[in-house]
C-alpha positions in Angstrom: 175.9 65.6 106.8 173.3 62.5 107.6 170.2 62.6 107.3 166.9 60.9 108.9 166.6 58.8 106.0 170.1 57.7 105.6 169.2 54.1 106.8 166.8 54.2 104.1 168.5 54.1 101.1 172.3 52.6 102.1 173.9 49.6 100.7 171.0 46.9 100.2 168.5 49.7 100.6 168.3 51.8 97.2 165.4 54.1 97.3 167.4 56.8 95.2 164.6 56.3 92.6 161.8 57.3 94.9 163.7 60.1 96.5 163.8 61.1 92.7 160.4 61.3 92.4 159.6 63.0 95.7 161.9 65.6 95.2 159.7 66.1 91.3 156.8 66.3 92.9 158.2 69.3 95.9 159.5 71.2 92.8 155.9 70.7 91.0 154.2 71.9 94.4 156.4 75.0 94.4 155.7 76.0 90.9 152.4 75.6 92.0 152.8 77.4 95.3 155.4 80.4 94.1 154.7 80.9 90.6 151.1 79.5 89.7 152.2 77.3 87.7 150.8 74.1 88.7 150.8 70.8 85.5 150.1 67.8 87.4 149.0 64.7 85.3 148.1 61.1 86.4 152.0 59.9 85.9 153.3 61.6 88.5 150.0 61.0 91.0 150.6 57.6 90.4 154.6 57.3 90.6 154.2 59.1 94.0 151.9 57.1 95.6 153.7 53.8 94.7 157.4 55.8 95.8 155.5 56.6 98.9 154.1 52.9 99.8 157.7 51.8 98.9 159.4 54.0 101.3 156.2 53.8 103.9 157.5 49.8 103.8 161.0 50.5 104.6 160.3 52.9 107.5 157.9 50.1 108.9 160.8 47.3 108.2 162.8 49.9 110.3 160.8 49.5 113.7 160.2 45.7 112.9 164.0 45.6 113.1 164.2 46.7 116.7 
């Protein structure tokens, strides 16, 4: 099955790390969300924001391409 993002993170593109952290962070929103459990420290606030600039700058490289 492809996905949106699979021109994202193929050969040459590796974004597998900041897919990893994304995919923390959604299980640490539903702990939050389902189960009131909600631990979020600074690491993870920062990790996200710089996996989400990095991916932001290969979704914008996407549409420079065309």
């Amino acid at each position: 099955m492809n996905s949106p993002f699979d021109n994202l993170s193929g050969p040459g593109k590796p974004l597998k790390a900041e897919w990893r952290i994304l995919s923390k962070c959604h299980d640490l929103r539903n702990l939050g969300e389902y189960e009131g459990d909600l631990n979020v420290d600074q690491r993870i606030v920062v990790d996200l924001i710089a996996a989400c600039e990095r991916v932001a700058a290969k979704v914008d490289a996407l549409g420079a391409a065309d």
